[in-house]
PDB file of N, CA, C and O in Angstrom:
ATOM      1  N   UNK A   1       5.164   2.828  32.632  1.00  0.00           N
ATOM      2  CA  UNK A   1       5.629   1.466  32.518  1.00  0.00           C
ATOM      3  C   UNK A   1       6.694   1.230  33.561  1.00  0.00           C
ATOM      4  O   UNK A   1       7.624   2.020  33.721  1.00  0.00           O
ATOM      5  N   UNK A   2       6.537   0.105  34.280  1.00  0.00           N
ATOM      6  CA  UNK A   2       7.716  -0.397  34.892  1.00  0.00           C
ATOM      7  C   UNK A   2       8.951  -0.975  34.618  1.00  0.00           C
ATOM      8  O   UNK A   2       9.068  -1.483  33.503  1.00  0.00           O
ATOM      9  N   UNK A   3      10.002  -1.020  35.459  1.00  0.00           N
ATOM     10  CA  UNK A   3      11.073  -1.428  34.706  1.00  0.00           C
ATOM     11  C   UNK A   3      11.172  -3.064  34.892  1.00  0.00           C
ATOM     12  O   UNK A   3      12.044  -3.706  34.306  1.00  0.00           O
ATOM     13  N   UNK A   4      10.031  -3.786  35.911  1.00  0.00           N
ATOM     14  CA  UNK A   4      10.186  -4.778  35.909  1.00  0.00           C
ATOM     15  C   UNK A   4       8.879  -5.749  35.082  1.00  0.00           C
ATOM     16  O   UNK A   4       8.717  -6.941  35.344  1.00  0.00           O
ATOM     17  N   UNK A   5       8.015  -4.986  34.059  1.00  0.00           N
ATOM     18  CA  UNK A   5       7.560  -5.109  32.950  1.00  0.00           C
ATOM     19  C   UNK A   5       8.478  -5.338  31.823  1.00  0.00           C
ATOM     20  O   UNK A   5       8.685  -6.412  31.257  1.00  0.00           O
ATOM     21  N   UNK A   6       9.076  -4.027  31.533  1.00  0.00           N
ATOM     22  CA  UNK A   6       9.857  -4.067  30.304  1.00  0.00           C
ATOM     23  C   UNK A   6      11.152  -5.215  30.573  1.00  0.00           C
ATOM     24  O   UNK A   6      11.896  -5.454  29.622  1.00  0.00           O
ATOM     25  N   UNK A   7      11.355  -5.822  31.740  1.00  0.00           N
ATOM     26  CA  UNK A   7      12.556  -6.409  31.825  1.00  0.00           C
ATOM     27  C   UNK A   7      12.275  -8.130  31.580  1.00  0.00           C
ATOM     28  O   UNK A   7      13.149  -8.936  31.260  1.00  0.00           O
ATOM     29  N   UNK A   8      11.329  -8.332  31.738  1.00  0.00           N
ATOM     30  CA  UNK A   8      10.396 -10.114  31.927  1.00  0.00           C
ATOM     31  C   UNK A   8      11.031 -10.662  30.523  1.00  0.00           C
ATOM     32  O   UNK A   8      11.369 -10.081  29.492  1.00  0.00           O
ATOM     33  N   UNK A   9      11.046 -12.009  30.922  1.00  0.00           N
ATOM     34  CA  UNK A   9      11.322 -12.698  29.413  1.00  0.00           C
ATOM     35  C   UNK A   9       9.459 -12.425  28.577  1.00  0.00           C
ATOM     36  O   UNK A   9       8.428 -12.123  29.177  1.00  0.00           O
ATOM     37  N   UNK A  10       9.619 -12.640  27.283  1.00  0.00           N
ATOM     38  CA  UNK A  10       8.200 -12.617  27.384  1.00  0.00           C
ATOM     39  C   UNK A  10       8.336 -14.452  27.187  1.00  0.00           C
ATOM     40  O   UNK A  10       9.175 -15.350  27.259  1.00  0.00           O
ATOM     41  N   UNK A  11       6.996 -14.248  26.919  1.00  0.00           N
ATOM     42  CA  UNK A  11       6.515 -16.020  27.252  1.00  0.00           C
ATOM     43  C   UNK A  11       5.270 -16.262  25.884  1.00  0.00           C
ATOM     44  O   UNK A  11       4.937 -15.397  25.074  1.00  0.00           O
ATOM     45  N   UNK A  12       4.781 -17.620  25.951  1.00  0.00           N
ATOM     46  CA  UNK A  12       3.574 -18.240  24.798  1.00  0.00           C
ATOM     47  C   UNK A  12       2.263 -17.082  24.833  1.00  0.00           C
ATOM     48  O   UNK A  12       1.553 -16.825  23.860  1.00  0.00           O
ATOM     49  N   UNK A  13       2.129 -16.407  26.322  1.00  0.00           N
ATOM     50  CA  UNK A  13       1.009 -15.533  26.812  1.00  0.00           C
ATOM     51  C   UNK A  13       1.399 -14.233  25.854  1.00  0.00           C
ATOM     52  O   UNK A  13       0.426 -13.517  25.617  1.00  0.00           O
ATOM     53  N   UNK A  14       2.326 -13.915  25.416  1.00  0.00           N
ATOM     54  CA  UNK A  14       2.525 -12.429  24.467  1.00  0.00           C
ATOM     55  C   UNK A  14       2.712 -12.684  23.494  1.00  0.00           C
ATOM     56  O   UNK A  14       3.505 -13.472  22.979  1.00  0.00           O
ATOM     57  N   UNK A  15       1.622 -11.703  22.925  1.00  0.00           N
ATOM     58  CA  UNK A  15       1.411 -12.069  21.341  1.00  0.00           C
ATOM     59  C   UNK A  15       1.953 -11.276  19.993  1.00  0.00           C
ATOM     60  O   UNK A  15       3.146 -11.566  20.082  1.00  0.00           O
ATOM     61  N   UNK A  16       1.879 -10.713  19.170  1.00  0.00           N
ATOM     62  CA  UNK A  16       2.354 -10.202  18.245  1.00  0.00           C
ATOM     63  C   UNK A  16       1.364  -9.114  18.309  1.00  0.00           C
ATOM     64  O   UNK A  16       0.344  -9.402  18.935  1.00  0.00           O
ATOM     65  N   UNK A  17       1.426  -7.952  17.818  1.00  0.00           N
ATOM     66  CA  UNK A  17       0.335  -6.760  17.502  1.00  0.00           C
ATOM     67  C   UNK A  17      -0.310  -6.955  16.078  1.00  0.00           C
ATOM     68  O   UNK A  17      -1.279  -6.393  15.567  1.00  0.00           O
ATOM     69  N   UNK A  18       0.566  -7.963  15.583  1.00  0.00           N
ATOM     70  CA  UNK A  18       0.245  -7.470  13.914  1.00  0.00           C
ATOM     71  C   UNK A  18      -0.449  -8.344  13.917  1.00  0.00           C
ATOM     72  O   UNK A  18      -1.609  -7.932  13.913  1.00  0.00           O
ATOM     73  N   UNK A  19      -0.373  -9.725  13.925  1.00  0.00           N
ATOM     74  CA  UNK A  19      -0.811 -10.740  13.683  1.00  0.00           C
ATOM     75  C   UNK A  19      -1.681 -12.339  14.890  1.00  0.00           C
ATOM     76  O   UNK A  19      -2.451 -13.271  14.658  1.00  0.00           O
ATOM     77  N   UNK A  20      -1.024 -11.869  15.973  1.00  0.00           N
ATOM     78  CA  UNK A  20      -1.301 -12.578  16.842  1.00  0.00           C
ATOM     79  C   UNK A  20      -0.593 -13.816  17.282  1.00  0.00           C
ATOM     80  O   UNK A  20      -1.106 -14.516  18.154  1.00  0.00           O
ATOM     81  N   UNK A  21       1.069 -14.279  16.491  1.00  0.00           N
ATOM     82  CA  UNK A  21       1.475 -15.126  16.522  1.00  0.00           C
ATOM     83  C   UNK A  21       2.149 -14.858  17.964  1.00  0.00           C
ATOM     84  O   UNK A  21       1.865 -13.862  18.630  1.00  0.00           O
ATOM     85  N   UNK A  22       3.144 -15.925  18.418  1.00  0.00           N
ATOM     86  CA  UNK A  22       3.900 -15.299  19.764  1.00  0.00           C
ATOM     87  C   UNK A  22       4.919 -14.250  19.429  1.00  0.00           C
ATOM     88  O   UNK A  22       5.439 -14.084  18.326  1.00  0.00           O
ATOM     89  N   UNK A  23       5.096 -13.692  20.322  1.00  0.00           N
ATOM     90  CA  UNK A  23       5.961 -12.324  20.310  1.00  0.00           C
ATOM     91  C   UNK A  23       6.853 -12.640  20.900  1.00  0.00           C
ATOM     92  O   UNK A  23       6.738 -13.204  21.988  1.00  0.00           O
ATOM     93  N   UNK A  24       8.557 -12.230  20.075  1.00  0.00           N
ATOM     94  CA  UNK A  24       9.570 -12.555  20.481  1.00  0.00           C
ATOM     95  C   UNK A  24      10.588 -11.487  20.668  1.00  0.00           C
ATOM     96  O   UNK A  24      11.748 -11.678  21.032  1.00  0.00           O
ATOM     97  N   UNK A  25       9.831  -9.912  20.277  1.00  0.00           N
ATOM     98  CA  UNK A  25      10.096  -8.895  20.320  1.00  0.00           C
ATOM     99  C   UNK A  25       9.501  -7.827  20.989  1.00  0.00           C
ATOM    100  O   UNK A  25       8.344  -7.438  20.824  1.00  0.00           O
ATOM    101  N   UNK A  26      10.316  -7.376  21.733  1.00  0.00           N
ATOM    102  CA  UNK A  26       9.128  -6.082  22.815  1.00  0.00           C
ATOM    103  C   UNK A  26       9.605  -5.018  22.539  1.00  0.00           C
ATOM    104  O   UNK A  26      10.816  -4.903  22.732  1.00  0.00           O
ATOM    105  N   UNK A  27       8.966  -4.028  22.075  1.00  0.00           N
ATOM    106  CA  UNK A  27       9.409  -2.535  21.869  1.00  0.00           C
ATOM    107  C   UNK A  27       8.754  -1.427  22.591  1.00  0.00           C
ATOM    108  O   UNK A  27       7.529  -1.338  22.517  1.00  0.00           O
ATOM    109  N   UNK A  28       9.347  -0.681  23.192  1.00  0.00           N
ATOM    110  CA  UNK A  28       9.207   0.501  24.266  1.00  0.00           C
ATOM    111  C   UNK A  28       9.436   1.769  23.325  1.00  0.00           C
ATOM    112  O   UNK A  28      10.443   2.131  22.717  1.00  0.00           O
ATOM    113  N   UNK A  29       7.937   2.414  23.428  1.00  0.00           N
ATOM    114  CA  UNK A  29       8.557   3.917  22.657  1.00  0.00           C
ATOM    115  C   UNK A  29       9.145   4.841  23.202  1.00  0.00           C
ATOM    116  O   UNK A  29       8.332   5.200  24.053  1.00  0.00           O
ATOM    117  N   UNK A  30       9.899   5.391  23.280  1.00  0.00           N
ATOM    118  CA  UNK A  30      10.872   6.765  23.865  1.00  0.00           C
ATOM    119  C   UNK A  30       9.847   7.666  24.052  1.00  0.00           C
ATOM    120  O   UNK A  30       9.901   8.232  25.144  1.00  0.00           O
ATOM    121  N   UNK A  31       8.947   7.977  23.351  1.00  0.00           N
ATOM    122  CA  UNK A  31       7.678   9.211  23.279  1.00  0.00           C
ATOM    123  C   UNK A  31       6.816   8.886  24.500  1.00  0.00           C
ATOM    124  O   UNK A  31       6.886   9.603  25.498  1.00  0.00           O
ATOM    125  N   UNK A  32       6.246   8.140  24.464  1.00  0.00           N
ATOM    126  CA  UNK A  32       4.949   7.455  25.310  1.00  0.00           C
ATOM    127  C   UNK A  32       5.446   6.558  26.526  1.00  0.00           C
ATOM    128  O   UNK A  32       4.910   6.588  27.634  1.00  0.00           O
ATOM    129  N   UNK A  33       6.576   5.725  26.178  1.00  0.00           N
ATOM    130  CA  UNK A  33       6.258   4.859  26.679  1.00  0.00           C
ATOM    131  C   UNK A  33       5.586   3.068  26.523  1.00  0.00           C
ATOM    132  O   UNK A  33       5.543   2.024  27.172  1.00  0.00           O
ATOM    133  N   UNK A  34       5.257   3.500  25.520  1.00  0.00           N
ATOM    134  CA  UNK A  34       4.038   2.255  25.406  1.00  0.00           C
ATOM    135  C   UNK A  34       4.577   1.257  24.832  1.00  0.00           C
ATOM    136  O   UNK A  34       5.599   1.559  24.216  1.00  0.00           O
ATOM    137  N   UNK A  35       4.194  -0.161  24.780  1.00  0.00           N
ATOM    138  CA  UNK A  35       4.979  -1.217  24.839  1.00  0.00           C
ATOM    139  C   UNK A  35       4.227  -2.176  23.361  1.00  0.00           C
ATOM    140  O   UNK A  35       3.077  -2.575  23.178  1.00  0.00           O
ATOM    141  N   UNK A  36       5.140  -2.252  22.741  1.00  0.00           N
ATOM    142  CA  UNK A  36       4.426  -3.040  21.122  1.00  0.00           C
ATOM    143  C   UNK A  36       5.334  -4.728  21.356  1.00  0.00           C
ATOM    144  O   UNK A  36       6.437  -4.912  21.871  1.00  0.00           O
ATOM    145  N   UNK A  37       4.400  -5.720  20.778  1.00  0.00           N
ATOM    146  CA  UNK A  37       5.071  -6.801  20.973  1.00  0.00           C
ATOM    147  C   UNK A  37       5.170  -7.044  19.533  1.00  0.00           C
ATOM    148  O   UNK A  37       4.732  -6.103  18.870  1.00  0.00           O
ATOM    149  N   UNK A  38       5.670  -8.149  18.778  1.00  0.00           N
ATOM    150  CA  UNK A  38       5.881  -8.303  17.369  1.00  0.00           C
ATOM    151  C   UNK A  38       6.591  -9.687  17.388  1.00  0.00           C
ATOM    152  O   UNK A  38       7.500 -10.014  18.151  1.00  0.00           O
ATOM    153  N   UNK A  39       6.021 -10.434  16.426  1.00  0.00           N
ATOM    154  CA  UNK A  39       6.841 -12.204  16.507  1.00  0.00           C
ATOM    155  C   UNK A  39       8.067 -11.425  15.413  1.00  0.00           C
ATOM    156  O   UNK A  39       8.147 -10.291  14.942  1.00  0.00           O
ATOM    157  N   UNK A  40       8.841 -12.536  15.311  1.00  0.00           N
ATOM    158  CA  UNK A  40       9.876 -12.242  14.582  1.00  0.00           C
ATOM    159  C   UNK A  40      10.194 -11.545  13.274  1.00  0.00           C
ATOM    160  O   UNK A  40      11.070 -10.719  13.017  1.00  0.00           O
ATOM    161  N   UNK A  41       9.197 -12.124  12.466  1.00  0.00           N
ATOM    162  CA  UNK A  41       8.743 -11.724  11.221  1.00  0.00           C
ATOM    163  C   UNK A  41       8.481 -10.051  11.312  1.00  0.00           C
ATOM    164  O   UNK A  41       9.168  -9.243  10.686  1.00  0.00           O
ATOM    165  N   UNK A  42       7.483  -9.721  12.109  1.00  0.00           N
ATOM    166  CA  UNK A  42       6.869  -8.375  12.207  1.00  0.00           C
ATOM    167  C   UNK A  42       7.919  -7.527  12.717  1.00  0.00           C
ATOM    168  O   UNK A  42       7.641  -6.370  12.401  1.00  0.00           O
ATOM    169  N   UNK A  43       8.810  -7.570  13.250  1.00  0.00           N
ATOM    170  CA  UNK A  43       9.897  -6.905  14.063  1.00  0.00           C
ATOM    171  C   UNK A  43      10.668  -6.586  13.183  1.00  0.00           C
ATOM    172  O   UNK A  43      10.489  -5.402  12.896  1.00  0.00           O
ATOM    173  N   UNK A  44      11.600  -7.136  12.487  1.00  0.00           N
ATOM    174  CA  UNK A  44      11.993  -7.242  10.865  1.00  0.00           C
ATOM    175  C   UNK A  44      11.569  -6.023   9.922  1.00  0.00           C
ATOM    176  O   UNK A  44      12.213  -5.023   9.605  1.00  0.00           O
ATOM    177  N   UNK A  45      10.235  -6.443   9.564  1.00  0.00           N
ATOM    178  CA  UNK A  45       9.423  -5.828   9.327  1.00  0.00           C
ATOM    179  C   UNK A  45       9.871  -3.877   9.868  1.00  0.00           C
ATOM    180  O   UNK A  45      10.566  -2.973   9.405  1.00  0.00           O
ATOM    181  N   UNK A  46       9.272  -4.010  10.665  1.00  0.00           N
ATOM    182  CA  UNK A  46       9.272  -2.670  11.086  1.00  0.00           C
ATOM    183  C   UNK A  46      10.449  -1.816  11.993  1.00  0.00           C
ATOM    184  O   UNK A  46      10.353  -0.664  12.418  1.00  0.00           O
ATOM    185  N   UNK A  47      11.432  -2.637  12.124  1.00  0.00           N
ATOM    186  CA  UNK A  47      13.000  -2.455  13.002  1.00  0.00           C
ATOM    187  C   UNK A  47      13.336  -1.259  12.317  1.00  0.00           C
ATOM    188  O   UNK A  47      13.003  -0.254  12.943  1.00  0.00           O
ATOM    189  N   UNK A  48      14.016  -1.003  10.984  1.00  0.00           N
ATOM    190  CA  UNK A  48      14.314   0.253  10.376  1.00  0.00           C
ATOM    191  C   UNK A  48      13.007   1.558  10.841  1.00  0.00           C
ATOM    192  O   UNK A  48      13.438   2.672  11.139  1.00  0.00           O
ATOM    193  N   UNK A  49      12.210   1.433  10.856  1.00  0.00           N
ATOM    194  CA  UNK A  49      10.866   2.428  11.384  1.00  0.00           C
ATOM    195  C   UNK A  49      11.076   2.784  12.864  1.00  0.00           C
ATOM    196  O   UNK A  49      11.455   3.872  13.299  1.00  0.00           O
ATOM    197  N   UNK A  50      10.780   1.731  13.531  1.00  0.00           N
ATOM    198  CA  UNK A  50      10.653   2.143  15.046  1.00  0.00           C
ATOM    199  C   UNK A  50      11.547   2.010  15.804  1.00  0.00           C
ATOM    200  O   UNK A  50      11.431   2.683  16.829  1.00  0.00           O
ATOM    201  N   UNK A  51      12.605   1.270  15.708  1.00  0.00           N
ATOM    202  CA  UNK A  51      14.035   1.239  16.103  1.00  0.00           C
ATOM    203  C   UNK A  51      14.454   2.363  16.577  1.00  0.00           C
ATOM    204  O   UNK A  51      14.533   2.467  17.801  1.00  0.00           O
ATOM    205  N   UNK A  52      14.891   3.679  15.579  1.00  0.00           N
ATOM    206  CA  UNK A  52      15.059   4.755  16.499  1.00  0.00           C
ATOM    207  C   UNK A  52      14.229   6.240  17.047  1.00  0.00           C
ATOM    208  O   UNK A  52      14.534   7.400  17.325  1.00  0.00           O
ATOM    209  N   UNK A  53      13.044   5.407  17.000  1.00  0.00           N
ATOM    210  CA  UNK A  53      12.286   5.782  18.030  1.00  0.00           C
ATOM    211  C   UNK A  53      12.234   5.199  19.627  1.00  0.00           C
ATOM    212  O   UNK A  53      11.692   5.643  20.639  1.00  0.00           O
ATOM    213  N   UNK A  54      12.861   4.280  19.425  1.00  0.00           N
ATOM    214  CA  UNK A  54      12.345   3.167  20.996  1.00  0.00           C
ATOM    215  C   UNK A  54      13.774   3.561  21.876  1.00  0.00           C
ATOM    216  O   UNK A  54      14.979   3.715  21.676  1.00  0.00           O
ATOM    217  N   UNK A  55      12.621   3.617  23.156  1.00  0.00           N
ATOM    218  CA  UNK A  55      14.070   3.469  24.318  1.00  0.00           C
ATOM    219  C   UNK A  55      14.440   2.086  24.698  1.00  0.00           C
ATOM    220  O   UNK A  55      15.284   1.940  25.582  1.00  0.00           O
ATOM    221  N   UNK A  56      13.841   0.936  24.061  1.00  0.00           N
ATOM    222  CA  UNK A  56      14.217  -0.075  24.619  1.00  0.00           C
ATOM    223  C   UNK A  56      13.507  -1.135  23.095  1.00  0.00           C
ATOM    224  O   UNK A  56      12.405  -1.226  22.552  1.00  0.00           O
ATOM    225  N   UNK A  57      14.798  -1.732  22.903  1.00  0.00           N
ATOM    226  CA  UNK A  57      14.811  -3.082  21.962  1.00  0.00           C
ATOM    227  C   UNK A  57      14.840  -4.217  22.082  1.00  0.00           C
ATOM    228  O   UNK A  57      15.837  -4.756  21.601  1.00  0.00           O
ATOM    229  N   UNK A  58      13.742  -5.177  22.797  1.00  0.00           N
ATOM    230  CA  UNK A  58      14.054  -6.553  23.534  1.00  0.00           C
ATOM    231  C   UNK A  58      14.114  -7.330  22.471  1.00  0.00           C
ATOM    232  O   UNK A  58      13.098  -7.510  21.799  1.00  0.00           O
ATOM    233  N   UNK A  59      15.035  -7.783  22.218  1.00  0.00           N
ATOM    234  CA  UNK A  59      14.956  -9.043  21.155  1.00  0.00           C
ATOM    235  C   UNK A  59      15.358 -10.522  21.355  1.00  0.00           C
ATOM    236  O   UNK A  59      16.455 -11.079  21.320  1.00  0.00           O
ATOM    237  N   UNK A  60      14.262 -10.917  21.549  1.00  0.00           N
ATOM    238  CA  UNK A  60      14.378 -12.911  22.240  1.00  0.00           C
ATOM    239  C   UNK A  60      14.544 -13.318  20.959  1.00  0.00           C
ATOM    240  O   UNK A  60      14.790 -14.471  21.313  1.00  0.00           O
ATOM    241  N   UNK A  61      14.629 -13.382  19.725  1.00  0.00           N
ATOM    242  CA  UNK A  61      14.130 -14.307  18.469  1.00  0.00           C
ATOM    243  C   UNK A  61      15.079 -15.096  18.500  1.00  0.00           C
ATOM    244  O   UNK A  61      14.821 -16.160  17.937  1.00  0.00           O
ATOM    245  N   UNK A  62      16.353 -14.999  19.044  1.00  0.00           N
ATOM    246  CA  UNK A  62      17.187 -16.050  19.228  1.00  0.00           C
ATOM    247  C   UNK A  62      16.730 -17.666  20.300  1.00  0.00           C
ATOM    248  O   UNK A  62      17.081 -18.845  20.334  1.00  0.00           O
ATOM    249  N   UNK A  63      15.913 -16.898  20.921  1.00  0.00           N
ATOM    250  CA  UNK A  63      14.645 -18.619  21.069  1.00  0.00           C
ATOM    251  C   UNK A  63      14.253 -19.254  20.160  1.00  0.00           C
ATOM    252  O   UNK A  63      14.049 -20.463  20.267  1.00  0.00           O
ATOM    253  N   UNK A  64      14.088 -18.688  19.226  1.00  0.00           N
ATOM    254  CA  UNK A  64      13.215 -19.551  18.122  1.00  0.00           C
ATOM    255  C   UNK A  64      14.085 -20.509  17.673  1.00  0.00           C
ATOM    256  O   UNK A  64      13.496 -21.189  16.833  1.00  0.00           O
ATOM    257  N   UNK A  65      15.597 -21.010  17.894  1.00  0.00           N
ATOM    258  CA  UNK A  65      16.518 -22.171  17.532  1.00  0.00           C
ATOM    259  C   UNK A  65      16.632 -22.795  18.608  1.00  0.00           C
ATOM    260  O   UNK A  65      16.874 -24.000  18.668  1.00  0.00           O
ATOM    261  N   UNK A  66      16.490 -22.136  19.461  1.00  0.00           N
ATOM    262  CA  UNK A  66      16.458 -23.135  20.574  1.00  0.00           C
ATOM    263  C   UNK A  66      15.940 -24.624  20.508  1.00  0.00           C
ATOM    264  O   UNK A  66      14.895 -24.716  19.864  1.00  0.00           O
ATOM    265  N   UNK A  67      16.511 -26.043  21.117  1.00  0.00           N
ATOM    266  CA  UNK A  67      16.115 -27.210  20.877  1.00  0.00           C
ATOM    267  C   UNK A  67      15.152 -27.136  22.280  1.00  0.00           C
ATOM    268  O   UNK A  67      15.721 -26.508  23.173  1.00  0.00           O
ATOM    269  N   UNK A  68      13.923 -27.609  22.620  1.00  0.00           N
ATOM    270  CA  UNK A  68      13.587 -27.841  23.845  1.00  0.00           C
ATOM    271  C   UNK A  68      14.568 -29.097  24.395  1.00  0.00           C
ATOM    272  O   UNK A  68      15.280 -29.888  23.778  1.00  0.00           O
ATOM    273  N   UNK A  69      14.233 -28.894  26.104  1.00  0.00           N
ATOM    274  CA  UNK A  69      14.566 -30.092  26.704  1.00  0.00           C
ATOM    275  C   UNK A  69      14.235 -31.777  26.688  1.00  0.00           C
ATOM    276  O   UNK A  69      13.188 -31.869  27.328  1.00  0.00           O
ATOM    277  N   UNK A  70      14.544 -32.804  26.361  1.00  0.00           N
ATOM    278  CA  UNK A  70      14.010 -33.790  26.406  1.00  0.00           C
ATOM    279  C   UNK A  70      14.018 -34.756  27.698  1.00  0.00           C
ATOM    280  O   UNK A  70      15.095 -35.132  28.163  1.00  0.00           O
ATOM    281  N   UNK A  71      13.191 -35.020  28.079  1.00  0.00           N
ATOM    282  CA  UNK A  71      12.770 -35.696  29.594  1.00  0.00           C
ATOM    283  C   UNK A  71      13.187 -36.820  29.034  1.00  0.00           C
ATOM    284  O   UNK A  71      12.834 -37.064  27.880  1.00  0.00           O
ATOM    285  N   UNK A  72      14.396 -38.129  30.067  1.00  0.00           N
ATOM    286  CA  UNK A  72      14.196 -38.742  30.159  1.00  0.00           C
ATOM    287  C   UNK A  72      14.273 -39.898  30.963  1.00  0.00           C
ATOM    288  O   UNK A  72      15.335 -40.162  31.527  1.00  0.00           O
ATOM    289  N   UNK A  73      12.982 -40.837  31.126  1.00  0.00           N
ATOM    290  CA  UNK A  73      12.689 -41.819  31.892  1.00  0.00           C
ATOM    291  C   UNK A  73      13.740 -42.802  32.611  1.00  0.00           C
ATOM    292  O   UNK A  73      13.338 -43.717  33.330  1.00  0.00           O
TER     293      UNK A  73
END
């Protein structure tokens, strides 16, 4: 894995493993390597488990309050 993989915001294109919703969580295993995505809910979920296994804990879910921008005319 690259470090400019694991570093990207993720975006609407990354999905959850569990479920398929968007993923607002990226997890890197310390063992492998390998990269698990998880929406908020699922991350939660499984944080006490894989947490200290992972070399890397991306956690965006603080997007999810985010207001979008409003355009105006």
């Amino acid at each position: 894995m690259t470090t400019a993989v694991a570093d990207r915001t993720l975006n609407a294109l990354d999905r959850c493993d569990r479920c398929g919703a968007q993923a607002y969580v990226r997890v890197v295993l310390e063992s492998s390597g390998g990269e698990l995505l998880f929406c908020g809910h699922h991350a939660r979920a499984v944080e006490s488990t894989l947490k200290p296994l992972s070399s890397d804990w991306h956690d965006e879910t603080g997007r999810l309050h985010e207001k979008a921008p409003v355009a105006i005319d």
